[in-house]
N, C-alpha and C positions, 0 to 999 in steps of 0.2 A: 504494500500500500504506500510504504514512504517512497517508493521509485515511479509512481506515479503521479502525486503529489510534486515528487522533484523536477518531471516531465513535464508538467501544465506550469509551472512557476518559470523554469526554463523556457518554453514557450512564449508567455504571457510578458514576459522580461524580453526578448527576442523582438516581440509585435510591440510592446509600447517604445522600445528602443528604437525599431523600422519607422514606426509612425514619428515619433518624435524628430528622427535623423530629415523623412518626407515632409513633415510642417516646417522645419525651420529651412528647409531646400527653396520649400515654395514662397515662403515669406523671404528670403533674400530675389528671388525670380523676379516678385513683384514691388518691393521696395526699392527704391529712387538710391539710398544710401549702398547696396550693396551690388548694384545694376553698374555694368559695364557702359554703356552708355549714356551719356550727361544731362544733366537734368536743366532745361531749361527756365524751372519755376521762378528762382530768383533774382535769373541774368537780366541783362537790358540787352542782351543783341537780339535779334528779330530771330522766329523760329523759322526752319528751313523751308517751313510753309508758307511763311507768311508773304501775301501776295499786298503790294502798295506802290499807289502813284499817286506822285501830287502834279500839283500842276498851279502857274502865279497867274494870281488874275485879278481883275480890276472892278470898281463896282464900287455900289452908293451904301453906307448903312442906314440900314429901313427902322431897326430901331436895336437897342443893346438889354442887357439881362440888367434885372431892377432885384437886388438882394431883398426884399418887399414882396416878391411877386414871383415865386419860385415858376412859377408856369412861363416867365418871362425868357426868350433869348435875343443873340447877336443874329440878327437878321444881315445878309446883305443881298442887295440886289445886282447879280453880276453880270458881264458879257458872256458871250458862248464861250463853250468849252469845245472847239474841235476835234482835238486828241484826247477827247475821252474815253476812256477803255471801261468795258466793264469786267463783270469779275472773271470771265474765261478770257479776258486780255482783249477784245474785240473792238476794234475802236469804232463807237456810238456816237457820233456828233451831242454833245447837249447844248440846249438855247437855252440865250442869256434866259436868269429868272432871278426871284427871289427863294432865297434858301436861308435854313437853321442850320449856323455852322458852331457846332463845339469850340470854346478856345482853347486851344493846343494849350499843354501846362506853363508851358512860361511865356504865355498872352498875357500880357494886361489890359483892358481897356480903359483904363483911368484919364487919358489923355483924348478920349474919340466922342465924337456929340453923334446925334443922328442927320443925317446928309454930309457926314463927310465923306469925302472921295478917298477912298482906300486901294491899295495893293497889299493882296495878302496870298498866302500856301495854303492851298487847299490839299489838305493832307486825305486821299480815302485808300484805307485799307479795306480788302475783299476777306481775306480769309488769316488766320484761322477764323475768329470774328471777325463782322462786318462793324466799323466803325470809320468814323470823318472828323476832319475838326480844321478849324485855321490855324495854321503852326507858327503862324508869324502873318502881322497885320502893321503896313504905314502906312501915314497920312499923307497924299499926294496934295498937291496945289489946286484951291477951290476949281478954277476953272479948265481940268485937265478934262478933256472930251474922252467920253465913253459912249460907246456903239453897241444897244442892244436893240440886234436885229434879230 
């Protein structure tokens, strides 16, 4: 009887050791820290997917974000976008319009009224997310002609 006893405990010892050796196999598989390949969570370089064109363009501000008024943005009213690509790369002519442009992290608007004449980056990213913003926005000379055809 104790040589079978010693044979299940043997066993039992064998398969939690197996299991044990297979869970921490597959928790390094799937963890970032122990993954041969680099983890791109907390870099700032762009992931090798990540698809972005910007493009400079010119255009009136129709109105700016009012910290009062969270539903509030930077509006501006631009000229065409010729070489606009959309997200399989395709270039889609867009007409001038009025657009809500995010301001890129280091925009300030502090210096801009509404009907100023602007040149700004329009920054749009396709993938991995789909996001836009102006990445940089100056103030042209009131009377610089702008053409939305």
């Amino acid at each position: 009887m104790s040589q079978g006893i010693s044979r299940v405990s043997a066993w039992s010892y064998s398969a939690v050791r197996t299991t044990a050796i297979f869970t921490l196999a597959l928790a390094c598989l799937f963890t970032p820290a122990c993954s041969d390949e680099p983890s791109h969570e907390s870099s700032d370089e762009p992931s090798p997917n990540t698809v972005v064109h910007t493009y400079t363009l010119r255009g009136k501000i129709v109105s700016l974000p009012d910290a009062s008024n969270p539903a509030s943005e930077l509006k501006i009213h631009h000229q065409a976008i010729k070489g606009f690509k959309n997200a399989q790369g395709e270039v889609h002519p867009m007409r001038a319009m009025t657009m809500a442009f995010p301001p890129g992290p280091e925009v300030s608007l502090q210096e801009f009224a509404v009907g100023d004449v602007v040149e700004f980056v329009f920054r749009m990213q396709w993938e991995p997310t789909h996001e836009m913003s102006a990445d940089s926005i100056k103030k042209l000379p009131a009377d610089t002609e702008l053409v939305f055809e």
